[in-house]
DRENVODO-896464 format. One record per residue: residue in three letters; x, y, z of N, C-alpha, C, O, CB in turn; residue number from 1. Coordinates in steps of 0.05 Angstrom, whole numbers, plus 5000, padded with zeros to 4 digits. Each point is the difference from the previous one (the first is absolute). Glycine has a CB too. Layout:
% residues N
["ALA" [X Y Z] [X Y Z] [X Y Z] [X Y Z] [X Y Z] NUM]
...
This chain:
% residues 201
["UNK" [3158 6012 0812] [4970 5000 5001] [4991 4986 5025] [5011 4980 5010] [4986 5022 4940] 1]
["UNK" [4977 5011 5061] [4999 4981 5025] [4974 4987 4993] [4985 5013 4984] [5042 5015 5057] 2]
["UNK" [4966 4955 4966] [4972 4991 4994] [4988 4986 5026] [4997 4976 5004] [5015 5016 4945] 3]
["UNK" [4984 5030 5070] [4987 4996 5028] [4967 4981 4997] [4994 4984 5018] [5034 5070 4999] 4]
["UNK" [4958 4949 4967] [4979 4971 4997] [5005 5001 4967] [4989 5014 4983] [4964 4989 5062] 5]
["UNK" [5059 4984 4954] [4993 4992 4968] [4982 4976 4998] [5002 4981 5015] [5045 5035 4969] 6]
["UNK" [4939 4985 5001] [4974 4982 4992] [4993 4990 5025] [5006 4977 5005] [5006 5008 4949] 7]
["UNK" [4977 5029 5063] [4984 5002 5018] [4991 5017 5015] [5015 5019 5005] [4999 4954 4989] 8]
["UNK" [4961 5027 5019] [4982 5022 5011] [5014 4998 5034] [5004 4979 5014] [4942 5015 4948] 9]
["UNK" [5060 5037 5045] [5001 5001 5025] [4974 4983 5021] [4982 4987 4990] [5045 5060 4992] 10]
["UNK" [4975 4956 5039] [4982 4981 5020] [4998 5019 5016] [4997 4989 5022] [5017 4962 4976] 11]
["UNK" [4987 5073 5006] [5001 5022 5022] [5000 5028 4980] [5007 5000 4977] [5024 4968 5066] 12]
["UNK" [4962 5051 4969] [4996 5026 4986] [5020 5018 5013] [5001 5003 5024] [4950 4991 4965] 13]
["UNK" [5064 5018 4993] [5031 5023 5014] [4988 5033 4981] [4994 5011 4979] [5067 4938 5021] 14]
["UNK" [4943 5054 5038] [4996 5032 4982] [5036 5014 5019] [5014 4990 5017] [4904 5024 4979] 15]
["UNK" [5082 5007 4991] [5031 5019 5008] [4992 5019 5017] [4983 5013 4988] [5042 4986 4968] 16]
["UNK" [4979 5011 5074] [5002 5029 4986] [5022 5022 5021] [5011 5001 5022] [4930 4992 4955] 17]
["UNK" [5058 5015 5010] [5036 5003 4996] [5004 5027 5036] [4989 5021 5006] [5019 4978 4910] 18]
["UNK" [4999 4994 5088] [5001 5021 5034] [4990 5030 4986] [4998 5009 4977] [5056 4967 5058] 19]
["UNK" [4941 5034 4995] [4991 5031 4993] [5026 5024 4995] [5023 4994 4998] [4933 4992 5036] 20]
["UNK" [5037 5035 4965] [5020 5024 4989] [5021 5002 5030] [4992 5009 5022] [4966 5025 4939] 21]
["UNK" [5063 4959 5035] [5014 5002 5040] [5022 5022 4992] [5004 5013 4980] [4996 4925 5049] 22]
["UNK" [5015 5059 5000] [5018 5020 5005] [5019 5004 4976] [5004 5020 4986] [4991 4971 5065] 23]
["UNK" [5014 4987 4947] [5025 4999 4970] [4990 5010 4975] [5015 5014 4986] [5004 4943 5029] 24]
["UNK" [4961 5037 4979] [4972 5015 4980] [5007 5017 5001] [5017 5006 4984] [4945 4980 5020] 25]
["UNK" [5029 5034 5017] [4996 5025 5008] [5028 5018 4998] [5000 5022 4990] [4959 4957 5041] 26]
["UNK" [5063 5010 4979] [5034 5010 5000] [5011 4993 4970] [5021 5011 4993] [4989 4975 5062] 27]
["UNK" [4971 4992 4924] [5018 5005 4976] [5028 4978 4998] [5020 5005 4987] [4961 5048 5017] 28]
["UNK" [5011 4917 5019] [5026 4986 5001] [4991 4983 5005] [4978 4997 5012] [5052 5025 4997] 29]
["UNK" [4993 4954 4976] [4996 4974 4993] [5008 4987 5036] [5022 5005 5010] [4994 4997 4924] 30]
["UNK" [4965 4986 5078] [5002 4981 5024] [4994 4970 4992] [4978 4990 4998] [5007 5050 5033] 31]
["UNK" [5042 4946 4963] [4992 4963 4989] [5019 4985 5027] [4996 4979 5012] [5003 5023 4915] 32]
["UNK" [5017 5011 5077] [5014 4984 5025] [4979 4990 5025] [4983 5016 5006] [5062 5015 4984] 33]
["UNK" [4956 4944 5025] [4994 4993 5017] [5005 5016 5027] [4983 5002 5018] [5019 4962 4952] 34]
["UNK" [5016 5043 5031] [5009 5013 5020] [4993 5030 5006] [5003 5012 5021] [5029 4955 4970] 35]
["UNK" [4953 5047 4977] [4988 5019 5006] [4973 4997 5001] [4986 5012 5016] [5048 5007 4971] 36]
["UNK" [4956 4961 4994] [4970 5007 4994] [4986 4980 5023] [4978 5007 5008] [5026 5005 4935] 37]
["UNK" [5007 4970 5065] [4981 4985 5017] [4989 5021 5033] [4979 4997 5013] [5052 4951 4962] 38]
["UNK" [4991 5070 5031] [4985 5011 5024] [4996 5034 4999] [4990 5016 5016] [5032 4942 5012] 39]
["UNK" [4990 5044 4944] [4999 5035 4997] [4982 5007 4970] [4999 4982 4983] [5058 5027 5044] 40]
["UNK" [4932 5011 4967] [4993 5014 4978] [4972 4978 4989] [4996 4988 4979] [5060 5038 5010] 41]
["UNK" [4927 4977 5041] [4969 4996 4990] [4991 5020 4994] [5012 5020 4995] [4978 4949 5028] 42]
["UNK" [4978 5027 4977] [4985 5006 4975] [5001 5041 5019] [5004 5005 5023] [4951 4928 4953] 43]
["UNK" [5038 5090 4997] [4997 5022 5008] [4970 4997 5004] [4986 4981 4994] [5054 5041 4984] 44]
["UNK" [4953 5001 5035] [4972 5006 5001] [4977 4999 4980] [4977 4994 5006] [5046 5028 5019] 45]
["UNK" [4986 4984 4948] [4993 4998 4986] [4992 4972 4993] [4976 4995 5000] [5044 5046 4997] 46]
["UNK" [5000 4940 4998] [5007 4972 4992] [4974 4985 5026] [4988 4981 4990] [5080 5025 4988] 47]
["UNK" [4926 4998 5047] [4975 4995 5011] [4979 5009 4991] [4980 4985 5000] [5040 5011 5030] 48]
["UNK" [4979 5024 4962] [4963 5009 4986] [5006 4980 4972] [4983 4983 4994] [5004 5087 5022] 49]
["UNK" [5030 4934 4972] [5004 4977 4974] [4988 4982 5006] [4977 4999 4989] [5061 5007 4997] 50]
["UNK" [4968 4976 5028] [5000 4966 5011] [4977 4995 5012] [4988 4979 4995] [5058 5018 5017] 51]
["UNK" [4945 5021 5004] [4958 5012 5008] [4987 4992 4974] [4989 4979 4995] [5014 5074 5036] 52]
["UNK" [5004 4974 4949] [4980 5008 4979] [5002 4980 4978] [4984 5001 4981] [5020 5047 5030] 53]
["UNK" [5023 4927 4992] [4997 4997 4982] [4989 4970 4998] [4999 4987 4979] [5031 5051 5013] 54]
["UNK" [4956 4950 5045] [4985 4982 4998] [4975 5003 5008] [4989 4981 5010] [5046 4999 4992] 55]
["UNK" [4951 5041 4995] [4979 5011 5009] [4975 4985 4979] [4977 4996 5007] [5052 5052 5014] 56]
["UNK" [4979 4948 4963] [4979 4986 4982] [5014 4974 4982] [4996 4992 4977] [4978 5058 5020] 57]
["UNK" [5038 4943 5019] [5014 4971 4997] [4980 4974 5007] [4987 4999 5021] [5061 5026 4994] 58]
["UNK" [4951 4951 4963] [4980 4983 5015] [5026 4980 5014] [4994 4976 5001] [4953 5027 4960] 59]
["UNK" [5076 5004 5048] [5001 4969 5018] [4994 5002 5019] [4990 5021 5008] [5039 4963 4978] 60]
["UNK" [4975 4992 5035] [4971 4997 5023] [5034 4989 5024] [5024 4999 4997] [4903 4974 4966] 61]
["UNK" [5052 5022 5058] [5008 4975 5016] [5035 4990 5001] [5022 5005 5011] [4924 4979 4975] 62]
["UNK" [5043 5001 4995] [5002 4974 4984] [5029 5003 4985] [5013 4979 4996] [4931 5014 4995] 63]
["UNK" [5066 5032 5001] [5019 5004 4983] [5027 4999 5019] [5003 5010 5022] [4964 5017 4942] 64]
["UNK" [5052 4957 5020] [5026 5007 5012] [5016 5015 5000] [4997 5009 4977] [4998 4966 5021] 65]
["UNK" [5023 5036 5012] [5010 5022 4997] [5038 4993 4998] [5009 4995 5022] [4941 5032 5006] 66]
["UNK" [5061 4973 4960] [5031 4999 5005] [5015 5030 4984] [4995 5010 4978] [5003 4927 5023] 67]
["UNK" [5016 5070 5014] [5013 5023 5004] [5030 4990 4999] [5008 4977 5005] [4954 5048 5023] 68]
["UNK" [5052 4995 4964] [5031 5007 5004] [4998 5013 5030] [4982 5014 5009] [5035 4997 4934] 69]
["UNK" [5009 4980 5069] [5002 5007 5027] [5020 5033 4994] [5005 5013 5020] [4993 4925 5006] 70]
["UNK" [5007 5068 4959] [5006 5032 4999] [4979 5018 5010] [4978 5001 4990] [5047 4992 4972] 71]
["UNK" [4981 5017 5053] [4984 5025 5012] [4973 5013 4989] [4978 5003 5011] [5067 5007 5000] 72]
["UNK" [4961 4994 4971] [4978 5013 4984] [4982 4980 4982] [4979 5010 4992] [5052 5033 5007] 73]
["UNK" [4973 4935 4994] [4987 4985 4988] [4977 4978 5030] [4978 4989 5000] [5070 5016 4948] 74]
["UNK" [4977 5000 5072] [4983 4981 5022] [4981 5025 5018] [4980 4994 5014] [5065 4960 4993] 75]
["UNK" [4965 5071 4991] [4977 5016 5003] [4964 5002 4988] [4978 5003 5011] [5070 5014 4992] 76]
["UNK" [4965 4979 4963] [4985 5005 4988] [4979 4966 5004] [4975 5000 4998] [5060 5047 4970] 77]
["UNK" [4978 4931 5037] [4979 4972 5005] [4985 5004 5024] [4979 4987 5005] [5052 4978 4974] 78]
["UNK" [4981 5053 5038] [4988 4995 5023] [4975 5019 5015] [4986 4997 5020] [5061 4983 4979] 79]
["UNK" [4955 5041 4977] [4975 5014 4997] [4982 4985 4983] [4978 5006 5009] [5043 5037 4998] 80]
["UNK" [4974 4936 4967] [4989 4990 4983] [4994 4975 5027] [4977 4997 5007] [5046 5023 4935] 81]
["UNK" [4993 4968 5069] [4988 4981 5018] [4980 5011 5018] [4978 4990 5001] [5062 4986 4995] 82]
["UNK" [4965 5043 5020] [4970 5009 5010] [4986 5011 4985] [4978 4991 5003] [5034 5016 5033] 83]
["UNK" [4988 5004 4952] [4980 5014 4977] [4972 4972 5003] [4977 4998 5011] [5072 5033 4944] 84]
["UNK" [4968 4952 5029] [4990 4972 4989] [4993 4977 5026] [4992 4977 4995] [5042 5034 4957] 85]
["UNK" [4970 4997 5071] [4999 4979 5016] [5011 4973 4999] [4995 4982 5016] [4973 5042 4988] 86]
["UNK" [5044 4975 4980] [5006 4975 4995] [5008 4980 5020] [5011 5007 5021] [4998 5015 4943] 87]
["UNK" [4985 4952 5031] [5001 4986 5018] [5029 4982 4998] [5007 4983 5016] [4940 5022 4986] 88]
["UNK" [5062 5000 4983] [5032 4977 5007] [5024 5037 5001] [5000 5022 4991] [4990 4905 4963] 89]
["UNK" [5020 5062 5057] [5023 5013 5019] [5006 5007 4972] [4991 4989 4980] [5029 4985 5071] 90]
["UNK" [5000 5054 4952] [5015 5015 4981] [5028 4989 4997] [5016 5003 5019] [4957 5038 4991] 91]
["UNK" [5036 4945 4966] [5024 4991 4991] [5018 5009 4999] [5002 5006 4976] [4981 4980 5009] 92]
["UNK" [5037 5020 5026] [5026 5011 4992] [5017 4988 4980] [5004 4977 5007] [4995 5036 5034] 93]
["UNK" [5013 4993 4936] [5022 4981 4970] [5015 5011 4993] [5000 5015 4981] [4977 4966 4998] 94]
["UNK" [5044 5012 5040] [5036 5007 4982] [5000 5012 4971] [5005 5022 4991] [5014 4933 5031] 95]
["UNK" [4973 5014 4962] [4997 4996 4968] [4986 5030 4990] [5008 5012 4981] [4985 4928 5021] 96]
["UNK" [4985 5068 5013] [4983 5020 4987] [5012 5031 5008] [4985 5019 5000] [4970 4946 5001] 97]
["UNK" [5072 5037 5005] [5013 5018 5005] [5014 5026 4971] [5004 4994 4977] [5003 4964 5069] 98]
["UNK" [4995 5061 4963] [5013 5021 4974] [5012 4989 4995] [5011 4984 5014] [4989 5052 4991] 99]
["UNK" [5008 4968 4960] [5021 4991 4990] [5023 5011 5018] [4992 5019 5014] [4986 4977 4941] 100]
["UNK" [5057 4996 5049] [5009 5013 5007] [5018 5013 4977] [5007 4989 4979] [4982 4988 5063] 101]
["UNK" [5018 5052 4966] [5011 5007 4970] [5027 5013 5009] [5007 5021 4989] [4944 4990 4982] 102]
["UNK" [5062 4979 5046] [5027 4993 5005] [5008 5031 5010] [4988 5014 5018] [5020 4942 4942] 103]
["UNK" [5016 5051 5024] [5014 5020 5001] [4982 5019 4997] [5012 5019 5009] [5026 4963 4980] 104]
["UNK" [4938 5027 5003] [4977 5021 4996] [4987 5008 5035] [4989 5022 5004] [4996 4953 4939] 105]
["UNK" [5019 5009 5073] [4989 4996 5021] [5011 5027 5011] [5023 5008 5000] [4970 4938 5001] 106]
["UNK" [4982 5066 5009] [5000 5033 5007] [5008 5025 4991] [5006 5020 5014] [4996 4959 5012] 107]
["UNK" [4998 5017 4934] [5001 5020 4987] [4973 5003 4983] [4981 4985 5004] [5070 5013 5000] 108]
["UNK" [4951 5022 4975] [4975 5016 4986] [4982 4977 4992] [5011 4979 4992] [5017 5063 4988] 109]
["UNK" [4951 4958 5020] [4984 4977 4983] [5004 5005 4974] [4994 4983 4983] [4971 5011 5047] 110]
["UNK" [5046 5027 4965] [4996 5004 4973] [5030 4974 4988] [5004 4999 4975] [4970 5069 5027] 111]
["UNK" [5038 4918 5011] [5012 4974 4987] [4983 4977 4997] [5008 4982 4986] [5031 5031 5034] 112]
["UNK" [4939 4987 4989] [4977 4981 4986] [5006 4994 4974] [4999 4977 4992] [4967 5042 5033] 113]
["UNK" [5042 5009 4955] [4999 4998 4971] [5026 4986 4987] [4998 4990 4978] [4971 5052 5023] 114]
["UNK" [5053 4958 5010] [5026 4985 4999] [5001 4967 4993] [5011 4985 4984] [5001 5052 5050] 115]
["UNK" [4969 4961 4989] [4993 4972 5005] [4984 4988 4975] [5005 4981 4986] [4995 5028 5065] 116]
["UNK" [4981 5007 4948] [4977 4986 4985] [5012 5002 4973] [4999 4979 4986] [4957 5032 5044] 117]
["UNK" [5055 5010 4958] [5021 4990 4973] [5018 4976 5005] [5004 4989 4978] [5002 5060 5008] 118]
["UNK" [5004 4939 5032] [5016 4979 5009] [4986 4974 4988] [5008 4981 4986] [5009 5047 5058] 119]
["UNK" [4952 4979 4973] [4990 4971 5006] [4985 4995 4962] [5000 4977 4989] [4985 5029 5085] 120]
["UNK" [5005 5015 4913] [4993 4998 4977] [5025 4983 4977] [4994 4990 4978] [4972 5056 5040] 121]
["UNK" [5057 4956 4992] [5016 4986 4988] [5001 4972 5000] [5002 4987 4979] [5014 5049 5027] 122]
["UNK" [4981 4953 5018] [5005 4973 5015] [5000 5005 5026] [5016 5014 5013] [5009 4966 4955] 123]
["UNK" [4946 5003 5043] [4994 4987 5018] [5016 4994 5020] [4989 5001 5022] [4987 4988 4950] 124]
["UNK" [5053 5004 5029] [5018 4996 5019] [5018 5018 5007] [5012 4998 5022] [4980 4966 4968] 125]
["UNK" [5016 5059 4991] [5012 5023 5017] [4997 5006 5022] [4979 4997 5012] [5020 5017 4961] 126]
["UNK" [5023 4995 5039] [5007 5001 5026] [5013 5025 4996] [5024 4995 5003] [4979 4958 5013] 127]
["UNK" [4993 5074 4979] [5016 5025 5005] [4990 5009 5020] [4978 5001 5011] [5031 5011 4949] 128]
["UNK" [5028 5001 5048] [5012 5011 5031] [4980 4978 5025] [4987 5011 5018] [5023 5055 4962] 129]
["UNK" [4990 4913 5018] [4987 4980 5021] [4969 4993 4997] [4987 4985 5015] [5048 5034 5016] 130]
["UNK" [4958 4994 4948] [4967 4997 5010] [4988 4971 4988] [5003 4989 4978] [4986 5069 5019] 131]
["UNK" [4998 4937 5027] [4981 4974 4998] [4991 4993 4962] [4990 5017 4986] [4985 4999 5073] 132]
["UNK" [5031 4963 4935] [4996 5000 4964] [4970 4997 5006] [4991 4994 5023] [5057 4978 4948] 133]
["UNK" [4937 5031 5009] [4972 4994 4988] [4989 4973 5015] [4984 4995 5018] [5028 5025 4931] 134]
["UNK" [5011 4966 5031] [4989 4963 5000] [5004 4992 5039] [4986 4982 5010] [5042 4998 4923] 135]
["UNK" [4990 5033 5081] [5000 4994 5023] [4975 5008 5020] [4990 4990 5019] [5056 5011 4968] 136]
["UNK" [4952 5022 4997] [4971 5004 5013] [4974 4996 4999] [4981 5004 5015] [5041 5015 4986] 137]
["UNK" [4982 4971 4977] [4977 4978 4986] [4996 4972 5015] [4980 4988 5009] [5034 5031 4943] 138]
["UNK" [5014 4974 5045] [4994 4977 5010] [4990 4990 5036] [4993 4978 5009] [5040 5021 4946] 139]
["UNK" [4971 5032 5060] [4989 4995 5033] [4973 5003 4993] [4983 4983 5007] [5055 5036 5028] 140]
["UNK" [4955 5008 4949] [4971 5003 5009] [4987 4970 4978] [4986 4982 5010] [5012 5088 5002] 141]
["UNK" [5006 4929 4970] [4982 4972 4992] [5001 4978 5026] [4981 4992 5013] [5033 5012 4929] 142]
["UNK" [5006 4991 5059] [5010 4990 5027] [4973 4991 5022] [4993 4979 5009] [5054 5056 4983] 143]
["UNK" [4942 4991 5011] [4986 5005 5023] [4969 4993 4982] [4981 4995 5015] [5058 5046 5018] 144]
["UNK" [4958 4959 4949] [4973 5003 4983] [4997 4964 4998] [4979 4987 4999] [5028 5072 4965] 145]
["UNK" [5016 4931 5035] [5005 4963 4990] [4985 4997 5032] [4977 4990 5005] [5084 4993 4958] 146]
["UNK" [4957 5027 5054] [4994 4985 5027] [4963 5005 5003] [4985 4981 5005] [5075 5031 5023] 147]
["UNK" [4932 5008 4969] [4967 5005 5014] [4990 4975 4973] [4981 4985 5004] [5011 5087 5021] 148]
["UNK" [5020 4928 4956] [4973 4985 4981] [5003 4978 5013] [4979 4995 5011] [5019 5022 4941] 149]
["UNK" [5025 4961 5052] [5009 4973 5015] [4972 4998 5031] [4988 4980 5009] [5082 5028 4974] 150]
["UNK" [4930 5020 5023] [4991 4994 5028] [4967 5004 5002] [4984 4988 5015] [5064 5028 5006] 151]
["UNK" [4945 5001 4960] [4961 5012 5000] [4996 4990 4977] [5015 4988 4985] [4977 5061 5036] 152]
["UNK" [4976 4957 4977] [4987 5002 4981] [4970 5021 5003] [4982 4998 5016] [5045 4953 4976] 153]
["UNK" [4977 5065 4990] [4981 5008 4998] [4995 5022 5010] [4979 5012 4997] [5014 4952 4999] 154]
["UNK" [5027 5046 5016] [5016 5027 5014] [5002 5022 4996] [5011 5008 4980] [5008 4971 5023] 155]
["UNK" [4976 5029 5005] [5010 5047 4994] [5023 5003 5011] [5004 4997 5024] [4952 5032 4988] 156]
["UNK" [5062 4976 4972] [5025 5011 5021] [5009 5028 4986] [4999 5007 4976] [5023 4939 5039] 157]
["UNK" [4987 5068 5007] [5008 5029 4987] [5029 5004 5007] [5003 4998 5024] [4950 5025 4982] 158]
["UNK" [5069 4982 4982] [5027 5003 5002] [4998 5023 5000] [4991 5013 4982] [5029 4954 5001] 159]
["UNK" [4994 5046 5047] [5008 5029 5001] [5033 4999 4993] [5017 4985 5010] [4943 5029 5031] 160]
["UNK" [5045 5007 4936] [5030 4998 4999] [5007 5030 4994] [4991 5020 5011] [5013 4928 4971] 161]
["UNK" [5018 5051 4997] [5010 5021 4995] [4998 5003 4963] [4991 4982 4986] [5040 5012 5067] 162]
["UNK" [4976 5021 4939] [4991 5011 4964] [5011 4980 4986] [4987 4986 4985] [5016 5066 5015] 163]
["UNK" [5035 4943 5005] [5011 4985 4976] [4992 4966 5003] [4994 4984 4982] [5050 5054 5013] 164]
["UNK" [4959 4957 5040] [4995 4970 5009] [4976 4998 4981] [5001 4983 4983] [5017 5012 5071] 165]
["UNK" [4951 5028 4950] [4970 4991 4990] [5009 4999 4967] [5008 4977 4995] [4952 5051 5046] 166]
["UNK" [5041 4982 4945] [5017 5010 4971] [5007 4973 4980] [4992 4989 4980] [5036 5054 5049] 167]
["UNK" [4999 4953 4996] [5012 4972 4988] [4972 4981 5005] [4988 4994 4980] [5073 5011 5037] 168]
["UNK" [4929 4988 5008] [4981 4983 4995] [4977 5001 4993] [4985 4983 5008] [5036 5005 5012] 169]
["UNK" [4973 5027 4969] [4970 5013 4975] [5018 4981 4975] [4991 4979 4990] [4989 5095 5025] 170]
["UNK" [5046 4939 4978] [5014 4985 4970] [4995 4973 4997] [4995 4988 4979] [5043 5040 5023] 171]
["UNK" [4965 4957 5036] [5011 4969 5002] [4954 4993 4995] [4999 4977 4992] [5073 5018 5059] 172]
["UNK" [4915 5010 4950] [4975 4990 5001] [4996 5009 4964] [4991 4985 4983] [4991 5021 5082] 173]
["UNK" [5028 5020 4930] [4990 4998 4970] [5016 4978 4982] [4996 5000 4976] [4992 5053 5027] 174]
["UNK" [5030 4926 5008] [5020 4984 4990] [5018 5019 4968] [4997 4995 4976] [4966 4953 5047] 175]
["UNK" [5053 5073 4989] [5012 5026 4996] [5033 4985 5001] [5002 4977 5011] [4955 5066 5017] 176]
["UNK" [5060 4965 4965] [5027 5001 5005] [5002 5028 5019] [4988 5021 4997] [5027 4952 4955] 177]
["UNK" [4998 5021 5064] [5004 5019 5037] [5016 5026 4981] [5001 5021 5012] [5015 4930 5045] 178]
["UNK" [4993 5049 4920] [5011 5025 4977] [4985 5022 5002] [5005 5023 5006] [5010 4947 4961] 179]
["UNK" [4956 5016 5022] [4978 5015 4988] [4988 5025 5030] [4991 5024 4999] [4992 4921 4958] 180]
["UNK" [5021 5036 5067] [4983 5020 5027] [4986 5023 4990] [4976 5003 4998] [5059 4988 5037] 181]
["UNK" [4987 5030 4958] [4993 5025 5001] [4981 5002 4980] [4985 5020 5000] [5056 4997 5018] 182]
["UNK" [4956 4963 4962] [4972 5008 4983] [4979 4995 5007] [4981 5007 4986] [5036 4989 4986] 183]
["UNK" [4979 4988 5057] [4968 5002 5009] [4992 5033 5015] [5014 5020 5003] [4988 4919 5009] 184]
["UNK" [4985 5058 4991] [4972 5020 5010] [5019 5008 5030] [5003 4980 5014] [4938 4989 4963] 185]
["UNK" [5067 5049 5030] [5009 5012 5032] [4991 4989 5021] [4986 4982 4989] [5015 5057 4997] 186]
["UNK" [4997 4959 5028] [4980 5000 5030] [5010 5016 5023] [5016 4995 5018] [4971 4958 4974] 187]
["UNK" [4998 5069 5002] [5003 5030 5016] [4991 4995 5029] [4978 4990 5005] [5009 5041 4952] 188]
["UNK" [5031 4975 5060] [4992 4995 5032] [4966 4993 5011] [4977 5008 4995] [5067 5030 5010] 189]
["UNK" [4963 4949 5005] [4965 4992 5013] [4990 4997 4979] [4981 5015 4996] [5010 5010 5042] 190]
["UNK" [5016 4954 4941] [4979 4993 4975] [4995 4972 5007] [5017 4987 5013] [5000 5045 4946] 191]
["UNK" [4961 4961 5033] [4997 4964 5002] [4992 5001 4970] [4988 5017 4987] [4993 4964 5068] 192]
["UNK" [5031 4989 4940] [4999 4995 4971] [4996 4966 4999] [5021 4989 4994] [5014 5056 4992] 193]
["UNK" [4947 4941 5017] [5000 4973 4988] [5018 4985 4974] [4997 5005 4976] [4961 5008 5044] 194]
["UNK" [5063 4965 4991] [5023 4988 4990] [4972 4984 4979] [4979 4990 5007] [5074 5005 5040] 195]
["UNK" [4959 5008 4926] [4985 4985 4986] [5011 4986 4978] [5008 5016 4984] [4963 5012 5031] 196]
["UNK" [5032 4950 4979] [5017 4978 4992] [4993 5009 4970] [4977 5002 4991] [5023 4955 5051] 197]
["UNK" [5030 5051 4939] [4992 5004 4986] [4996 5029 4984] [4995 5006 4977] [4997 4953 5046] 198]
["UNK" [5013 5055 5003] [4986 5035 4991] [5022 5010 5018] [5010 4987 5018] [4926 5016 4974] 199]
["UNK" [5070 5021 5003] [5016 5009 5018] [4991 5029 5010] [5014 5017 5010] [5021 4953 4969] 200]
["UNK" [4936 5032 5014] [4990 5020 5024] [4963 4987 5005] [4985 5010 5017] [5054 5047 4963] 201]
């Protein structure tokens, strides 16, 4: 079980939202390696009108921070939301807020998504054919959510990531066991969704 604020109120406001529809989308394949996703298989055409339309009536301002996964398509997708938004502090790049990696899956069908997620519904720390466990991935992206509360107050920050990284940490704010993920609510490309302590959509 993780209990990312237990008996206590965040000090900053987290919303998700999860990169736009990209090339790997589009081909039907899992991209979690560093070595592929950081300089290949950004966002499709499509996955830009997404990421447009889908802050077009968004109220963050200025003011909001932005941290991104440095994979291609997720740092695509911040860096259209950063001009969009004007924002005034520089666009973040975060290791931690990177795809799960899902090991030996790396550049076959997505349709092994579903392998996994029977895995992780068992226990949290499975590790089948190499892939990144739950709780490991839990524990970077909270990781990154500890560090902004330590440093602001009072904050907007928007994490651009990827589905299972946003997933697992939707579970870690509803104080969820990292098991349960797949029972929250999806977050379909170019969705923003406010992290809400407690709720898991």
């Amino acid at each position: 079980m993780n209990h990312l604020f237990e008996n206590e109120i965040p000090r900053n406001r987290y919303f998700a939202l999860r990169h736009g529809h990209s090339l790997a989308n589009e081909q039907g394949i899992i991209v979690s390696h560093p070595e592929n996703g950081c300089e290949q298989f950004g966002l499709s055409e499509l996955g830009h009108l997404q990421v447009r339309n889908c802050l077009q009536d968004c109220w963050f301002d200025a003011n909001t921070i932005i941290i991104s996964s440095d994979f291609r398509r997720a740092r695509e997708t911040a860096e259209i939301a950063h001009q969009i938004l004007a924002c005034r502090v520089p666009l973040r790049l975060e290791q931690r807020m990177r795809e799960r990696n899902f090991g030996e899956l790396e550049l076959t069908s997505d349709c092994g998504y579903s392998e996994i997620w029977r895995e992780d519904a068992i226990d949290a720390n499975r590790q089948p054919r190499a892939v990144e466990s739950v709780n490991q991935v839990m524990a970077r992206v909270t990781s990154v959510v500890r560090e902004y509360e330590d440093r602001y107050t009072g904050t907007i920050l928007l994490l651009v990531s990827h589905g299972d990284a946003l997933q697992i940490l939707q579970a870690a704010f509803a104080g969820m066991d990292g098991s349960l993920h797949r029972q929250l609510e999806h977050l379909n490309t170019a969705e923003v969704r406010e992290l809400v302590v407690g709720k898991g959509s």
